[in-house]
Predicted model as a PDB file, atoms N, CA, C, CB and O in Angstrom, pLDDT in the B-factor column:
MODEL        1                                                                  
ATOM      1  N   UNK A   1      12.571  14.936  -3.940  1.00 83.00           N  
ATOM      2  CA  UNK A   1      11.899  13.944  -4.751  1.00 83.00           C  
ATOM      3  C   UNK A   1      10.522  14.485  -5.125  1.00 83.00           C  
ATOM      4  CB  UNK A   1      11.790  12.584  -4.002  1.00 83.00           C  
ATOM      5  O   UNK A   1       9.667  14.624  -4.249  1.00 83.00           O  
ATOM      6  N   UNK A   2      10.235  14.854  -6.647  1.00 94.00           N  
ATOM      7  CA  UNK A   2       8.646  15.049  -6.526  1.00 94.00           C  
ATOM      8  C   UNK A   2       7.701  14.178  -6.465  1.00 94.00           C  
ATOM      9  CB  UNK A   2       8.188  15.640  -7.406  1.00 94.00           C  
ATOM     10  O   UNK A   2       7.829  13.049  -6.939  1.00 94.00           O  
ATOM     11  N   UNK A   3       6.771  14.539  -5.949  1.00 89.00           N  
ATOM     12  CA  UNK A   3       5.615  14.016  -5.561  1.00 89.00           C  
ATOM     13  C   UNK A   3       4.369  14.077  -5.815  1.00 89.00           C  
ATOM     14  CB  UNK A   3       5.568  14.139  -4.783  1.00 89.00           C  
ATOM     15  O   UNK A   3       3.916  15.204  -5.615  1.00 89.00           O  
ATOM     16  N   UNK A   4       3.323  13.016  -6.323  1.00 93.00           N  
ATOM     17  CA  UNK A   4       2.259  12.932  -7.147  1.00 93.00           C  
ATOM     18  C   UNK A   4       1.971  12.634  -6.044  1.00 93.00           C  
ATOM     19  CB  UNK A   4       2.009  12.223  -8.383  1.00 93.00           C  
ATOM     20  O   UNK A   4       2.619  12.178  -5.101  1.00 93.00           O  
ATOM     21  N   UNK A   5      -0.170  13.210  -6.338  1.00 93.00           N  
ATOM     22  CA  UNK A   5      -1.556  12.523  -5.532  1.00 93.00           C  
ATOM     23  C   UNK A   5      -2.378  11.528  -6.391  1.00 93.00           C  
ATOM     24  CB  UNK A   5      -2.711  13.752  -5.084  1.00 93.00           C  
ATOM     25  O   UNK A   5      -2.432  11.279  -7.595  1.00 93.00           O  
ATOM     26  N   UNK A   6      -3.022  11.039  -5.231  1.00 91.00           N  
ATOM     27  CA  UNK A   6      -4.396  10.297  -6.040  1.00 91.00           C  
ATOM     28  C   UNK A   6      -5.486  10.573  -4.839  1.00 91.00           C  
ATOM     29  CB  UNK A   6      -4.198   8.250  -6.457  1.00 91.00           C  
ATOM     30  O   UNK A   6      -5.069  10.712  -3.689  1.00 91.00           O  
ATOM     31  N   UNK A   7      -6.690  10.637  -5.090  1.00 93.00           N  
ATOM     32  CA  UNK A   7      -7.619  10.353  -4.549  1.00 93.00           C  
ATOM     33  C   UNK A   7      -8.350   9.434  -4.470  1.00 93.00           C  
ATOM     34  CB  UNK A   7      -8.029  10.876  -4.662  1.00 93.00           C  
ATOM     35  O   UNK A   7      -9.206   9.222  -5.329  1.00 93.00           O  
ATOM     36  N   UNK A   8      -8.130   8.461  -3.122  1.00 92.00           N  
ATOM     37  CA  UNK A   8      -8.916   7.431  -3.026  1.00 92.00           C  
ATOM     38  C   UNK A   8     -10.006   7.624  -2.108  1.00 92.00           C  
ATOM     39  CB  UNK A   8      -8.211   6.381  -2.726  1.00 92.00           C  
ATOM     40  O   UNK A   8      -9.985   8.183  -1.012  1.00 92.00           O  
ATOM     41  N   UNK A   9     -11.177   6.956  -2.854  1.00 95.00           N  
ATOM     42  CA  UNK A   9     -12.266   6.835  -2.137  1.00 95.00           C  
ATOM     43  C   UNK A   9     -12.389   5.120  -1.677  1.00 95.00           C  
ATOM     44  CB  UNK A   9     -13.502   7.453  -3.057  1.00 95.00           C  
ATOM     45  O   UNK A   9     -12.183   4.141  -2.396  1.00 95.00           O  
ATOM     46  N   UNK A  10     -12.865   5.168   0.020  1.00 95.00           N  
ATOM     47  CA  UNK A  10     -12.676   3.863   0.209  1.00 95.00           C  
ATOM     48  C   UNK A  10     -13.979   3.905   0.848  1.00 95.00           C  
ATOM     49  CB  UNK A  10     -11.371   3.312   0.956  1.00 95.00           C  
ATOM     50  O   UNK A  10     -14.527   4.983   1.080  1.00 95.00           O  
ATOM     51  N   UNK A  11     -14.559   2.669   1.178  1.00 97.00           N  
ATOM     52  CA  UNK A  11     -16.084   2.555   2.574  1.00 97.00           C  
ATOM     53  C   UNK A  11     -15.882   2.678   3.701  1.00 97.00           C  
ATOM     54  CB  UNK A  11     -16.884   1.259   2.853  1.00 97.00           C  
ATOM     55  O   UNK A  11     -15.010   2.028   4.279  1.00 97.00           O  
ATOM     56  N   UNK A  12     -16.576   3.469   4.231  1.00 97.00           N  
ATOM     57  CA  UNK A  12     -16.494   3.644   5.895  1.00 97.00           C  
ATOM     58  C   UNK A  12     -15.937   2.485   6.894  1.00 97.00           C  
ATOM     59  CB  UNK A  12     -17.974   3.877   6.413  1.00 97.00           C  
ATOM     60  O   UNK A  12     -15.211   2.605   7.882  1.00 97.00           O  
ATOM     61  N   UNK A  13     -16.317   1.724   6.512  1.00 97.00           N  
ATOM     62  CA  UNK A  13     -15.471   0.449   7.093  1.00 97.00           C  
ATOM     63  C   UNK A  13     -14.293   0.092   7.146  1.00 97.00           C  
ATOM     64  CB  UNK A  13     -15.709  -0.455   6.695  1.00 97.00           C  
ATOM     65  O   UNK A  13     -13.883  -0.500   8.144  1.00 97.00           O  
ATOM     66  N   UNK A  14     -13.550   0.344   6.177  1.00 96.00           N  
ATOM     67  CA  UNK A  14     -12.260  -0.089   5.680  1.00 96.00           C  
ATOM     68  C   UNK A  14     -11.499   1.280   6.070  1.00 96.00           C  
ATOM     69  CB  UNK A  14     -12.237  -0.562   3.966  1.00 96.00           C  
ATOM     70  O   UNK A  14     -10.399   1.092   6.590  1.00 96.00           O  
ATOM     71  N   UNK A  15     -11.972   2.904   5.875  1.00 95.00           N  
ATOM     72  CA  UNK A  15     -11.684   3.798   6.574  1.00 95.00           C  
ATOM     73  C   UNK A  15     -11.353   3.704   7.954  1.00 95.00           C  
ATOM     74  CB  UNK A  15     -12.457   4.453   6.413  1.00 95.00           C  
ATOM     75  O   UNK A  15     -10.286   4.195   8.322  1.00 95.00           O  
ATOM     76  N   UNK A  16     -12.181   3.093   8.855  1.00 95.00           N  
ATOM     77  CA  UNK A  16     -12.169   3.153  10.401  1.00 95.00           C  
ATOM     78  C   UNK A  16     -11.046   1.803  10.448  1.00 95.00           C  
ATOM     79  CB  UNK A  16     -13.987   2.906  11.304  1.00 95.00           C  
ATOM     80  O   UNK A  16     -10.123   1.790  11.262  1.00 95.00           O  
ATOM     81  N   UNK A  17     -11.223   0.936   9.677  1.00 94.00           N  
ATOM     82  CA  UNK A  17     -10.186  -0.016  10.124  1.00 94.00           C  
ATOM     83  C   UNK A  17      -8.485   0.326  10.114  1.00 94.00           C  
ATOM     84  CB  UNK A  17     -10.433  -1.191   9.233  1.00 94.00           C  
ATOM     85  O   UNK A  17      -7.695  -0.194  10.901  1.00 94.00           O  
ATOM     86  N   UNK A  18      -8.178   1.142   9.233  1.00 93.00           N  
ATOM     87  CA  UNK A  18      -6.956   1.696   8.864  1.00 93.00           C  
ATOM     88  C   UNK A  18      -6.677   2.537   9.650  1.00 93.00           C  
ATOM     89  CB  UNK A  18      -6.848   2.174   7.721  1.00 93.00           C  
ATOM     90  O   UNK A  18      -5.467   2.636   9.851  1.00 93.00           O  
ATOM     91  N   UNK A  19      -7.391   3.293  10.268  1.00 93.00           N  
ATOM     92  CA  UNK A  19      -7.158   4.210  11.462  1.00 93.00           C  
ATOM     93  C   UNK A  19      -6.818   3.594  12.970  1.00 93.00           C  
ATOM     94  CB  UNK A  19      -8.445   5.032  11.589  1.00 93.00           C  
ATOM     95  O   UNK A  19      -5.993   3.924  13.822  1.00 93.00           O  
ATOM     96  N   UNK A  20      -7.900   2.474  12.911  1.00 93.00           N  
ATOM     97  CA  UNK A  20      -7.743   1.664  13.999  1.00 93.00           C  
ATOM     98  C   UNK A  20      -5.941   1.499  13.736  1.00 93.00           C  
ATOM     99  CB  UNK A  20      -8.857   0.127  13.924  1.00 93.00           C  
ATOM    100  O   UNK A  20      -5.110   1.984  14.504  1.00 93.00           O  
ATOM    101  N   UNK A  21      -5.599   0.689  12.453  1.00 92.00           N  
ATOM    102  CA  UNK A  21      -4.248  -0.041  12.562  1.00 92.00           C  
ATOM    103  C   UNK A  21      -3.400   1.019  12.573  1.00 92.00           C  
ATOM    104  CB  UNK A  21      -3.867  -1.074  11.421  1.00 92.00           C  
ATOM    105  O   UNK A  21      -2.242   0.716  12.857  1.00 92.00           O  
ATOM    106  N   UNK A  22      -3.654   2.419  12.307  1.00 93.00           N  
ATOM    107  CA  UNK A  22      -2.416   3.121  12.203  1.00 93.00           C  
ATOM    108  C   UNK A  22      -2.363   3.689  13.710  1.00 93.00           C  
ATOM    109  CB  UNK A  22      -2.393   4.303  10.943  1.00 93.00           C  
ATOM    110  O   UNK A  22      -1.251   3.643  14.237  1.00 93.00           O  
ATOM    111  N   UNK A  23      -3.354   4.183  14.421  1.00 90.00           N  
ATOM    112  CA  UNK A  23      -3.212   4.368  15.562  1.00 90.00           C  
ATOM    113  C   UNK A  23      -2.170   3.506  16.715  1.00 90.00           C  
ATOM    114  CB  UNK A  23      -4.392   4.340  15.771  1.00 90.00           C  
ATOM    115  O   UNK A  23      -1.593   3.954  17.706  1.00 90.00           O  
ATOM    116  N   UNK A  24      -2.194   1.979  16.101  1.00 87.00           N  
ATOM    117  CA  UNK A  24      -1.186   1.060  16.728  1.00 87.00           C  
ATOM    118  C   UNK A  24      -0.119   1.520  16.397  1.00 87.00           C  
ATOM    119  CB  UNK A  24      -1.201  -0.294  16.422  1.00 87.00           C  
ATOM    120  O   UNK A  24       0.809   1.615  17.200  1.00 87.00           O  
ATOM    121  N   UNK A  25      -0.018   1.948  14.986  1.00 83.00           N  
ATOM    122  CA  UNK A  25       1.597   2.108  14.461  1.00 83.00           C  
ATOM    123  C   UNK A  25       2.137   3.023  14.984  1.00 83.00           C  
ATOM    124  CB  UNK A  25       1.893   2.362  13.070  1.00 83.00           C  
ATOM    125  O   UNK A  25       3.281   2.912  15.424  1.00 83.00           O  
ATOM    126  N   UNK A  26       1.324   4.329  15.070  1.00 83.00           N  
ATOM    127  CA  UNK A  26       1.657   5.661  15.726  1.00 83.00           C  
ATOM    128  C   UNK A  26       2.239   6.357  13.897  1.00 83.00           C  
ATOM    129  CB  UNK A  26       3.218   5.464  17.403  1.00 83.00           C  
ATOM    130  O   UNK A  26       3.255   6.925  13.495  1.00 83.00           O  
ATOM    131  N   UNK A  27       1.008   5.922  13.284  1.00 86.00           N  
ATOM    132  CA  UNK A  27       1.134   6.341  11.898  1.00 86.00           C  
ATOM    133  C   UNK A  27       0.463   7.308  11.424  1.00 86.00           C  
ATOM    134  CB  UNK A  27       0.903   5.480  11.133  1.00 86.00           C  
ATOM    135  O   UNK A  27      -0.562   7.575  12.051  1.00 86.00           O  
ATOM    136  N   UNK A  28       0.804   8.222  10.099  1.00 92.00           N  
ATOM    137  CA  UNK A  28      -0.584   8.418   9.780  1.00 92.00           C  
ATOM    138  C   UNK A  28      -1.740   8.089   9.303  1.00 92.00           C  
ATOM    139  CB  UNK A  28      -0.633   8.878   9.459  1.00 92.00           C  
ATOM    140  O   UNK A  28      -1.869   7.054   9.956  1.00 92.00           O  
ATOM    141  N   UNK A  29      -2.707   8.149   8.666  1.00 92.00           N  
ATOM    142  CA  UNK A  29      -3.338   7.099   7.843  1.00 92.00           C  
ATOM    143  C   UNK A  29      -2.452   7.359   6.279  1.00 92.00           C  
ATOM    144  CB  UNK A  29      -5.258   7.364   7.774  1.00 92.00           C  
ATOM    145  O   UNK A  29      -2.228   6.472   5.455  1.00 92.00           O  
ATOM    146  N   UNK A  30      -2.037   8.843   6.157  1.00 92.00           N  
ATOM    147  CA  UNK A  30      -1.513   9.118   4.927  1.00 92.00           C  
ATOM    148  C   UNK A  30      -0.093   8.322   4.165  1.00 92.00           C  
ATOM    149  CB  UNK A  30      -1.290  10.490   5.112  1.00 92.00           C  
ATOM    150  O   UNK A  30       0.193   8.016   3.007  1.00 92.00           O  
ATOM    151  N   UNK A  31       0.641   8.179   5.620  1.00 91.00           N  
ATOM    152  CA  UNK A  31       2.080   7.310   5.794  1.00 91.00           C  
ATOM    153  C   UNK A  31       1.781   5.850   5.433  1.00 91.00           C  
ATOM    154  CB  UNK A  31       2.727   7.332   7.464  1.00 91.00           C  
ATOM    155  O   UNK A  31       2.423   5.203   4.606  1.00 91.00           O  
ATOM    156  N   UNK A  32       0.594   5.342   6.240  1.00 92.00           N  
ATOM    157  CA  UNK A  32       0.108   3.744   6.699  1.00 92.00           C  
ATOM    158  C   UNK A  32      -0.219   3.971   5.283  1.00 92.00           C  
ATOM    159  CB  UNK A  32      -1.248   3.201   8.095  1.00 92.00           C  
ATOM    160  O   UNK A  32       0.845   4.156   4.693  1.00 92.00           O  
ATOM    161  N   UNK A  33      -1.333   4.047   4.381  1.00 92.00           N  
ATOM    162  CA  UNK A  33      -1.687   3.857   2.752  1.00 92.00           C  
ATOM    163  C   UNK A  33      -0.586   3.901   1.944  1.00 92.00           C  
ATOM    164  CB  UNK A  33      -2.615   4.935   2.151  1.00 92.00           C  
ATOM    165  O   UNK A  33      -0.661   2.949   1.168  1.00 92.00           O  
ATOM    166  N   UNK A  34       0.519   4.626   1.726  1.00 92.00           N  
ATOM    167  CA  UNK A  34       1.140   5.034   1.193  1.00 92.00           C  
ATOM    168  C   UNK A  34       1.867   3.180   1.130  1.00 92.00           C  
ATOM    169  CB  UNK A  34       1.691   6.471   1.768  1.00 92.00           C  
ATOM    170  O   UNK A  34       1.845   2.248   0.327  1.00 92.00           O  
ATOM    171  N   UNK A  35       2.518   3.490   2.682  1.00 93.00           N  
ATOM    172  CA  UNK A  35       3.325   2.123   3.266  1.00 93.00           C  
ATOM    173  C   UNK A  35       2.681   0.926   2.046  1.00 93.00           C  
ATOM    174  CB  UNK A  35       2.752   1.640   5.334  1.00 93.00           C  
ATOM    175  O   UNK A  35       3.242   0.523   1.027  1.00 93.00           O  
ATOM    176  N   UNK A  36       1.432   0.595   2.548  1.00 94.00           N  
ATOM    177  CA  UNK A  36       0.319  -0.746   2.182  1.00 94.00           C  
ATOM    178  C   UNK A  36       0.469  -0.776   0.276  1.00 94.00           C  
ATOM    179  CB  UNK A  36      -1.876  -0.224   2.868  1.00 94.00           C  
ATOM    180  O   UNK A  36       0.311  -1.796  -0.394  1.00 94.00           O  
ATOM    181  N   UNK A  37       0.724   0.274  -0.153  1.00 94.00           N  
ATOM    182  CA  UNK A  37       0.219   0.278  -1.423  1.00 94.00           C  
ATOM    183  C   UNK A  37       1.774   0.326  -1.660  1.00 94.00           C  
ATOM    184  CB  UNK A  37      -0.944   1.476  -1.998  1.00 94.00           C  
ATOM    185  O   UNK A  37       1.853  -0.631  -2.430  1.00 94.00           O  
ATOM    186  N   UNK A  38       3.048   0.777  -1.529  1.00 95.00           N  
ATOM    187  CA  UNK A  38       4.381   0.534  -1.980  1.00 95.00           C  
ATOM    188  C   UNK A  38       4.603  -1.021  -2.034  1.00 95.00           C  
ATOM    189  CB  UNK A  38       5.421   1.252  -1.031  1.00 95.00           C  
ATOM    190  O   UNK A  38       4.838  -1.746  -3.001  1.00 95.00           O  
ATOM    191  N   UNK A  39       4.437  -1.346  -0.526  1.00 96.00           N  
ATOM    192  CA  UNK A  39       4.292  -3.112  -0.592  1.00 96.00           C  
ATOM    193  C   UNK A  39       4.232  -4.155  -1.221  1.00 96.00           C  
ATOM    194  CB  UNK A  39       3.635  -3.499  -0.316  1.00 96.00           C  
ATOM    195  O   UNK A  39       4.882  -5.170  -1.473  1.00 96.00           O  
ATOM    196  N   UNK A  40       2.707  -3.365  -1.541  1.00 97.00           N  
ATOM    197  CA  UNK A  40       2.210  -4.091  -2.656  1.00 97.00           C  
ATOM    198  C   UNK A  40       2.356  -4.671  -4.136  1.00 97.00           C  
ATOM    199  CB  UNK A  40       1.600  -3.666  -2.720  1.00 97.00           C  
ATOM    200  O   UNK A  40       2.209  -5.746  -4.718  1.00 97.00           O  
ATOM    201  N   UNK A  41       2.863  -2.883  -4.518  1.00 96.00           N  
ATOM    202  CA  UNK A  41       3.320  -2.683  -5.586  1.00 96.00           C  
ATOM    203  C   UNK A  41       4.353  -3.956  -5.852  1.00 96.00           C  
ATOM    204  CB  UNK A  41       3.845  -1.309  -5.591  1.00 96.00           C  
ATOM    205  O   UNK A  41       4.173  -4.964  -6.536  1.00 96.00           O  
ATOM    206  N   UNK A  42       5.707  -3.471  -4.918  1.00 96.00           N  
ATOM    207  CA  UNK A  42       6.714  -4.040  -4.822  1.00 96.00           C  
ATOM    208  C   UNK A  42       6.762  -5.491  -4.951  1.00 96.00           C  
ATOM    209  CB  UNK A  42       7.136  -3.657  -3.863  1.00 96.00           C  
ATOM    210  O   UNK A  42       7.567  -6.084  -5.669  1.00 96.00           O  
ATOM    211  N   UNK A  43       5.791  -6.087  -4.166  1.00 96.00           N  
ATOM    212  CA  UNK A  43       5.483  -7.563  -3.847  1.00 96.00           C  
ATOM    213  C   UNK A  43       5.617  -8.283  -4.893  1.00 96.00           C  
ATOM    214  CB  UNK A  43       4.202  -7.849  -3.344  1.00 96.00           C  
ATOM    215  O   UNK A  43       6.489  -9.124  -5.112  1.00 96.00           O  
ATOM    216  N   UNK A  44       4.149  -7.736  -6.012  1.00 96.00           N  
ATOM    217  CA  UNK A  44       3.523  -7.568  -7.369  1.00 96.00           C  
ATOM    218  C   UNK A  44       4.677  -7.289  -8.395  1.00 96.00           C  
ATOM    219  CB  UNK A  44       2.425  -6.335  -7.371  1.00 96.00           C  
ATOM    220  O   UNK A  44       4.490  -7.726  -9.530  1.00 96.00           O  
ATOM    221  N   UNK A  45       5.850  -6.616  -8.140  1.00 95.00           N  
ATOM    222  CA  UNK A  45       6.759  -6.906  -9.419  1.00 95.00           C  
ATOM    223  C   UNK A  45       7.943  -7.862  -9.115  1.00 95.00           C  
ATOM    224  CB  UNK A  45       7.400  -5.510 -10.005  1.00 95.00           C  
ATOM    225  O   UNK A  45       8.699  -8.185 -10.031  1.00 95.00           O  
ATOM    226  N   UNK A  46       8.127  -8.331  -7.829  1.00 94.00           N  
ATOM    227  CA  UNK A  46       9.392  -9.207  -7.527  1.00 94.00           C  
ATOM    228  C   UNK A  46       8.117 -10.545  -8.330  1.00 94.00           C  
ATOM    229  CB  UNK A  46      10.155  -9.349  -5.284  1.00 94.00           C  
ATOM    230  O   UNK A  46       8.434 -11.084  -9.390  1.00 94.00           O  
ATOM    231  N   UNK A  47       6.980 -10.840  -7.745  1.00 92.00           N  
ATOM    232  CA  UNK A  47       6.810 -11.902  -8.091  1.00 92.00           C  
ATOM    233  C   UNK A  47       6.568 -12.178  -9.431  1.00 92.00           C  
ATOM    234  CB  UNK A  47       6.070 -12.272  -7.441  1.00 92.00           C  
ATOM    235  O   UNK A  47       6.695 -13.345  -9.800  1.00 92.00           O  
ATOM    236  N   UNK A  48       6.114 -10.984 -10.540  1.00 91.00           N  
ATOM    237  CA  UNK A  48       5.717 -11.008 -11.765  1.00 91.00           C  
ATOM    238  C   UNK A  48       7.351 -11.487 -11.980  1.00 91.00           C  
ATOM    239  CB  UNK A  48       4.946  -9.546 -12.479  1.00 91.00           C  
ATOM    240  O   UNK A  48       7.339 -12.712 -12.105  1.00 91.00           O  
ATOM    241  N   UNK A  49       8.502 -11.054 -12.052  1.00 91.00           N  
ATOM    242  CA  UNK A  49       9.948 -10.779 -11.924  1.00 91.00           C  
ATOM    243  C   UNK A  49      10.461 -12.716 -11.795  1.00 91.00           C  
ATOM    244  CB  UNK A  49      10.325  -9.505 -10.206  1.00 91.00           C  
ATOM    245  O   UNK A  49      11.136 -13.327 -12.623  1.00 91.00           O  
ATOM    246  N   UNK A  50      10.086 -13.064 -10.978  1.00 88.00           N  
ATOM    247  CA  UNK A  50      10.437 -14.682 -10.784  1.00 88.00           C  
ATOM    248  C   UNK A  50       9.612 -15.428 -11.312  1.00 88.00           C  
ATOM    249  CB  UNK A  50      10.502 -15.212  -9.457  1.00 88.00           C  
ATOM    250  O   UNK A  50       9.780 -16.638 -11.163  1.00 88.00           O  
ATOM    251  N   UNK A  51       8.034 -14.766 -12.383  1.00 87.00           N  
ATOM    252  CA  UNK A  51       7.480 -16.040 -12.980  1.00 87.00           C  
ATOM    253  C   UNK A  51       7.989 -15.550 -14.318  1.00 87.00           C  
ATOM    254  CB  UNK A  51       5.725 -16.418 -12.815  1.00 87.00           C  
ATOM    255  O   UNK A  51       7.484 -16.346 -15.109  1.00 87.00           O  
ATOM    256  N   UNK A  52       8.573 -14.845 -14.883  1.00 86.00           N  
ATOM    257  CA  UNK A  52       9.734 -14.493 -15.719  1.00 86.00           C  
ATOM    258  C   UNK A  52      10.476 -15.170 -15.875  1.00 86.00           C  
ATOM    259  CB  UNK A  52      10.355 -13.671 -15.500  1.00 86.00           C  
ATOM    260  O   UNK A  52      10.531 -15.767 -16.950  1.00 86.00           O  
ATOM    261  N   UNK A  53      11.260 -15.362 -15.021  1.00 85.00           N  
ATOM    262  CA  UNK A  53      12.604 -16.330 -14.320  1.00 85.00           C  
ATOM    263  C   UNK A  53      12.438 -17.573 -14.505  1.00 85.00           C  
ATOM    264  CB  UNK A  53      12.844 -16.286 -12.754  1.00 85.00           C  
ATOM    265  O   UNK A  53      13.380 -18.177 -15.018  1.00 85.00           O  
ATOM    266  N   UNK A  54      11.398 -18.208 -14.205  1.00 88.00           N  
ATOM    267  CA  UNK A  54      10.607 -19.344 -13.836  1.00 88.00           C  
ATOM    268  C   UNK A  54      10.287 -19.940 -15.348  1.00 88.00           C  
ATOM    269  CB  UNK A  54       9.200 -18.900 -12.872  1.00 88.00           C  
ATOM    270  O   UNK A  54      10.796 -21.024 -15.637  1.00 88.00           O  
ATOM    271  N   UNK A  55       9.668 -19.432 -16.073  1.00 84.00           N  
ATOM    272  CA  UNK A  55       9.611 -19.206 -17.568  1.00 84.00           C  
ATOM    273  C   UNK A  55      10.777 -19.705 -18.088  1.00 84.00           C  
ATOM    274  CB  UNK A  55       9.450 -17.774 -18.000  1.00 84.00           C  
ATOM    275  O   UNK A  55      10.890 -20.786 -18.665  1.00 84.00           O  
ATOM    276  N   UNK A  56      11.981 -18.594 -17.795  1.00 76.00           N  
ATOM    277  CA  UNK A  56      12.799 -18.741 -18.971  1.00 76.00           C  
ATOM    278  C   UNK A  56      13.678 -20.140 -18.734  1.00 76.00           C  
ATOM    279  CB  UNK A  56      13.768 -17.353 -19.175  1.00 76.00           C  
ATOM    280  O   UNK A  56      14.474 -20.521 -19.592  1.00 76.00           O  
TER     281      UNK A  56                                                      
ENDMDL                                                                          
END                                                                             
């Protein structure tokens, strides 16, 4: 499967917090972002997807 980057810049804060949570997961931080932002994505088109639905 190929594979694209991005570079995110985030605040030190929100850095250490993600580490904190991936350390629980036994993640990486690279895996854990990746994870958070597919989610998201995903979340973001089922629901765009049912106010479509909802609409028609």
């Amino acid at each position: 499967m190929p594979v694209k980057s991005i570079e995110l810049k985030l605040p030190d804060a929100l850095y250490l917090k993600i580490g904190a949570v991936t350390s629980e997961h036994f993640e990486t931080k690279n895996k854990y972002t990746q994870n958070v932002i597919s989610d998201a994505v995903i979340e973001k088109l089922e629901l765009n997807h049912l106010r479509r639905d909802t609409a028609s």
